[in-house]
N, C-alpha and C positions, 0 to 999 in steps of 0.2 A: 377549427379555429382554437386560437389558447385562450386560456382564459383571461382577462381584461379586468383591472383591479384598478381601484383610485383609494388615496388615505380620505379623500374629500369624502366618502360615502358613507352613509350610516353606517353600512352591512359588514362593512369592510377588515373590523377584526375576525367577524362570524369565519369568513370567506377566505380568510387569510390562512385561520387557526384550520381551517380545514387542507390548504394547501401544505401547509408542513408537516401534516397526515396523511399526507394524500398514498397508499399504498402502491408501491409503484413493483413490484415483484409480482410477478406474475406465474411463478411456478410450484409445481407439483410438491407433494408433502414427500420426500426422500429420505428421507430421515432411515425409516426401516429397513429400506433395498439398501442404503450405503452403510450401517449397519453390519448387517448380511454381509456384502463385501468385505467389509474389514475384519470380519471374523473369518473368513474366507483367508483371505490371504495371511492372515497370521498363523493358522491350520496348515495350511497347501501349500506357503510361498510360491516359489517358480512357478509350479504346475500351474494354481490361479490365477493368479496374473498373464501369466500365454492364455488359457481359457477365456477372460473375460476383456484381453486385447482384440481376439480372434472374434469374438461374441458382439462387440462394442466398436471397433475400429477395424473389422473386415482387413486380420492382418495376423497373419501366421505366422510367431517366431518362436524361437528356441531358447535355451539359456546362454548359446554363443553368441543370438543376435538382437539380445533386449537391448543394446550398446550398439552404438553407430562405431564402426570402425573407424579408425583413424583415417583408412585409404578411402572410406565412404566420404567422411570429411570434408574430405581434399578434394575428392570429384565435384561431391555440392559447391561447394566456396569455388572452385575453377568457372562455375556458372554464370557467377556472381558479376551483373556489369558494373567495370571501373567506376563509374558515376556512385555508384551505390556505397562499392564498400567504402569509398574515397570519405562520407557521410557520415557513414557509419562507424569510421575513425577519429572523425572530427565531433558526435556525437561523443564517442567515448571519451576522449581527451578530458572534453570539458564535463564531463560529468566526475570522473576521477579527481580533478583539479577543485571540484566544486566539493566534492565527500569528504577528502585529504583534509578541507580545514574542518573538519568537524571531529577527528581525532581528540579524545579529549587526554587529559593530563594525569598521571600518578601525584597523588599528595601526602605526605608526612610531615606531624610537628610533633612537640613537646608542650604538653599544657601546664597549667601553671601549679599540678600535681605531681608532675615530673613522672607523667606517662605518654607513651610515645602516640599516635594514633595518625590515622590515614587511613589511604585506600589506594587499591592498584585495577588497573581495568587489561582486560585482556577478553580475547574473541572465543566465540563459541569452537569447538573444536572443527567439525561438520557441518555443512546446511545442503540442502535441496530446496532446489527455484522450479516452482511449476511454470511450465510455458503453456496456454493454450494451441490447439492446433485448429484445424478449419480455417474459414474465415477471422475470427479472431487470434490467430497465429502475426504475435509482433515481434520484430526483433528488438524494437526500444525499449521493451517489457525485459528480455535479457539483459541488457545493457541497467538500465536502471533497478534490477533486482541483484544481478551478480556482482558490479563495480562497487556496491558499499560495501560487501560480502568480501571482497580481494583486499579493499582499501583495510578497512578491519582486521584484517590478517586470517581470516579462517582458511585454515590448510585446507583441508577439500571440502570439492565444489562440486555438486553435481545436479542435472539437469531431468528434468520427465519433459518429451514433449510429442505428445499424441501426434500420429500418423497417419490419418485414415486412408483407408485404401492404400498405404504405404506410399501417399502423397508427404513428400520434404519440403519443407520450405528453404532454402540455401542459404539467406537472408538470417535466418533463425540459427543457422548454424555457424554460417560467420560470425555472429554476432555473439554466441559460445566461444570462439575460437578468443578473440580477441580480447575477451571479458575476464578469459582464464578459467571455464569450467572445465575439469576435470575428463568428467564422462559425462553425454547425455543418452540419457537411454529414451527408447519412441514408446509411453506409455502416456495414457489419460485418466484421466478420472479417477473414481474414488478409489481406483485399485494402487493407482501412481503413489496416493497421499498414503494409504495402507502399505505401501513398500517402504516407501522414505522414510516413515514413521518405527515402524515394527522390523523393516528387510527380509530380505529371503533366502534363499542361498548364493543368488548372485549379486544382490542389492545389498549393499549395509548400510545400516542404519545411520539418518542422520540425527543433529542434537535439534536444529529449527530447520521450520519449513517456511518459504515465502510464497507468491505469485500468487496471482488472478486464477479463478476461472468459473465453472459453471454454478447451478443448482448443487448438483454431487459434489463437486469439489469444496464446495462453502462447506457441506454439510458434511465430508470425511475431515475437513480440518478441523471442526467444531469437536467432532469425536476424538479425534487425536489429542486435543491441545490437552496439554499437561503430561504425557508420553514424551511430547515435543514442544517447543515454542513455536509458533505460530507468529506472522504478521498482524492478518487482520481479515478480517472477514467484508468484502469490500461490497459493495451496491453498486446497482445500476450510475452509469458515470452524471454527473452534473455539471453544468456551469450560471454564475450567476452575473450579467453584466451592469451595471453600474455605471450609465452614459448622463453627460449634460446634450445642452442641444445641439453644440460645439463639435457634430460629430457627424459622418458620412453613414447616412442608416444602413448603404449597401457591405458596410466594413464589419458592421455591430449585425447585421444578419448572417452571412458567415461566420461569426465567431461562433454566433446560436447554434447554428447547424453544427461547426466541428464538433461539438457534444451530441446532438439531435442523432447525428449520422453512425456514432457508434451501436444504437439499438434500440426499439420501440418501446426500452421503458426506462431512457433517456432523461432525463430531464434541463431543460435550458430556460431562464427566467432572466427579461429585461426589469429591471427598475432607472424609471429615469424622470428629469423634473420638468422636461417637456411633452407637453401631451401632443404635438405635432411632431416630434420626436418617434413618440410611441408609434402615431399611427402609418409612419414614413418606414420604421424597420419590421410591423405588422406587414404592409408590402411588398418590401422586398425579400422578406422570408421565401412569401409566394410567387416572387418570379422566381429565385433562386432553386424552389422545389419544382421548378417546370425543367429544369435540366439537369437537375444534381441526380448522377449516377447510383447513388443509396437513396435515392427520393422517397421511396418505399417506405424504409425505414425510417427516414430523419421526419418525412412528412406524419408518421403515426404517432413516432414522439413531441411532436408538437402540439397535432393536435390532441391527443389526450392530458398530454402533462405539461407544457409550455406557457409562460405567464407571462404579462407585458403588466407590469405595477405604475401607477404615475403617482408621484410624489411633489408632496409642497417646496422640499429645500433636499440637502445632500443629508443634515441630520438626521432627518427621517430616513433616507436610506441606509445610513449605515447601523441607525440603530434594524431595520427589518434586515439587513445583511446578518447583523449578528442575532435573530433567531431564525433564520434558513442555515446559519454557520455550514455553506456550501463549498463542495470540493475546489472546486476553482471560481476563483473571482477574480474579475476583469474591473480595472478604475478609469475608465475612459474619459477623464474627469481632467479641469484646467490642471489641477493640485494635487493631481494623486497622493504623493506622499501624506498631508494633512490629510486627505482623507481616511488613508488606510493608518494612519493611530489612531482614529476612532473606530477602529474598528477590532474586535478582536478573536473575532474567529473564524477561521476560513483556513483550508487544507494550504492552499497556495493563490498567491495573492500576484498581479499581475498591472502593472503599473505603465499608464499611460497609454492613449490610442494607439501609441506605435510597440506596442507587447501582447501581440495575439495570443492567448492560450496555448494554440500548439507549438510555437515556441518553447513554451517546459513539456511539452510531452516529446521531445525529440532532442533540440541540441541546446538547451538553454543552461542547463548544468543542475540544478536543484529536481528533486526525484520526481515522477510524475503517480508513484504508489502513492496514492493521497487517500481519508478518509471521507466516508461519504454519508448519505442517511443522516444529517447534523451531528456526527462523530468527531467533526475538527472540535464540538465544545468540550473536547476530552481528552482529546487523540492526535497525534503527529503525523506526518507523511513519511514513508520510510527512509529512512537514514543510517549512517554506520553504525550508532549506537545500539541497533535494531540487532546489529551479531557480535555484540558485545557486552561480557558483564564487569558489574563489578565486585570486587570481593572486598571487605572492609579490613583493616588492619589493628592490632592494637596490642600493647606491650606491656605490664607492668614493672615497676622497678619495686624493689622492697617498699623505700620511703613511698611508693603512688598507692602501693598496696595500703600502707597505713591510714595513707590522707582518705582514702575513697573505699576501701573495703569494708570498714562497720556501718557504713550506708546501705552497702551489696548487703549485708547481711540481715540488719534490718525489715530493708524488704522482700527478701527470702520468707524471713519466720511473718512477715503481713499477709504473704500468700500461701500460708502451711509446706512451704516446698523446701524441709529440714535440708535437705541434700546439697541443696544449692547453699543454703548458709553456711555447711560444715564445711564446705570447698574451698569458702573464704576465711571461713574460723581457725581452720585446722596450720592455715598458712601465717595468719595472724598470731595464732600461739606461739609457733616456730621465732616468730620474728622477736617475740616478745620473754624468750627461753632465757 
């Protein structure tokens, strides 16, 4: 059962503070073994990486066949039933459509120094997108990690997505296809992030890394970062729903589960201001685990991590909304929009009983790469600006030099850094000849 919380009760901040502690990782200390790996392939390249594919993925390739061939490609994607890809282009469409406006702008002026200043943004050169493989092998994970990466303009694109057993997913590679990645090559784990990062002799190096995946892979990006740019180090998935009474429990149980269902340390949390409410979508969670096909799963992340909160009014919710600051938030609420300005943190916000969750994990248009762990109090969901920097601009003219230079210089000699002051002095003399 989940756990059952009222604001009405004594105990309730104790029980509360404990819930947004609650450790929900459940895996091994890797640190050392991916480590190992990374030093491994930065050593060995090729050779390590076939080794510890063969070792880890029961999958024997070469340096001609870390890369799916083009004509492998084409076979996968021929597999592909019309229903799917037909999806999977209208998925992309609008996510493309929806990244396109987040392009931001070059800017240049003249201040009232008469020096020019600005800034101009352009894309990283390279990136690599990890795709998980196994059961958590998605293609929407390509679509929404590659499409900001294309829209950005980063010239190559390239793909790692574990094989085991030299099981494809066709789905995964369409979804490459489409996206505009370059090359994908069938690698996993920390040895993938060690390629992308450092390359090898068939791999080149990229500048940032993105995607999902496991324990190892959290723990080769953490080692990388600053080699690379890195996304984000993601958590077990969440969602937080935010229902009045006003609402069909069987609709608001489903939503629970689309999160419950991804993995046993899941987390899904009702807040809501009817307590017959509560105890309506408390049931139909548990018919719905009497036939749901991941029941296994969705049912373990309930019961151990899953919470049903009852609350006096919506301000109370939304203020304990914004310290769960949960990946996704649902507003099943008369008023959505009112509700969600009071609110101000959450990965991705979800407005109205007719806007299910998985709607932005598939074809809703805005990225479904959200942060997790209460990292939205920080942190953005990925976006174009993610393969893009900026570099800052600025000009001096003589007269700017005059108006603004014995300032530079001044605080040069307040930080003993002579070098920096002559740099300005020396130009200042000239001017002054």
């Amino acid at each position: 059962m989940p756990i059952f919380l009222n604001t009405r009760d004594e105990d309730f901040e104790d029980r509360f503070a404990s819930l947004l502690t609650m450790k929900r990782e459940d895996s091994p200390d890797v640190d050392e073994a991916v480590a190992a790996i990374i030093a491994d392939v930065r050593r060995r390249g090729d050779k390590a990486v076939i080794e510890l594919t063969s070792k880890y993925d029961r999958l024997d390739l070469t340096p001609e066949t870390l890369a799916y061939s083009q004509d492998e490609v084409d076979a996968a994607i021929a597999t592909v039933p019309e229903a799917e890809a037909e999806a999977l282009e209208l998925a992309a469409e609008r996510i493309r459509d929806y990244h396109a406006r987040q392009l931001p702008e070059d800017e240049s002026w003249t201040d009232d120094a008469g020096a020019t200043l600005g800034w101009r943004w352009g894309p990283v050169s390279a990136a690599g997108l990890y795709v998980p493989g196994g059961l958590a092998s998605y293609p929407s994970s390509v679509l929404m990690n590659a499409i900001p990466a294309k829209v950005a303009g980063v010239e190559r694109l390239v793909m790692t997505a574990p094989s085991p057993g030299g099981v494809t997913n066709p789905l995964v590679l369409l979804a490459a296809r489409i996206s505009g990645i370059d090359t994908v090559y069938r690698l996993g784990g920390a040895q993938a992030i060690a390629a992308l990062a450092y390359g090898t002799e068939t791999i080149a190096p990229v500048d940032k890394i993105t995607g999902p995946g496991n324990a190892w892979v959290a723990a080769a990006k953490r080692r990388v970062f600053g080699k690379v740019g890195i996304d984000m180090i993601a958590g077990p998935s969440e969602i937080l729903v935010i229902a009045d009474g006003d609402n069909d429990p069987d609709w608001i149980a489903v939503d629970l589960l689309s999160q419950a269902e991804h993995d046993e340390s899941a987390q899904s949390i009702l807040i809501t201001t009817d307590a017959q409410m509560a105890k309506e979508v408390a049931r139909a969670v548990e018919l719905r685990l009497e036939t749901l096909e991941r029941r296994e799963i969705a049912g373990a992340s309930w019961r151990d991590y899953g919470a049903i909160i009852t609350v006096q009014d919506l301000g109370e919710a939304a203020a304990l909304a914004d310290d769960i600051a949960p990946e996704h938030l649902e507003l099943c609420v008369d008023d959505p929009e009112a509700l969600a300005d009071n609110i101000a943190h959450a990965g991705a916000m979800f407005l109205g009983k007719w806007t299910p969750e998985a709607i932005g994990d598939y074809i809703g248009g805005p990225n479904h790469v959200l942060p997790t762990a209460r990292s939205a109090r920080f942190s953005s969901g990925l976006n174009v600006l993610d393969f893009m920097k900026r570099t800052t601009m600025a000009r001096m003219t003589p007269e700017a030099l005059k108006a603004i230079g014995p300032a530079a210089e001044v605080l040069a000699k307040s930080e003993s850094l002579e070098a920096h002051g002559l740099s300005v002095r020396a130009r200042l003399d000239r001017l002054n000849d």
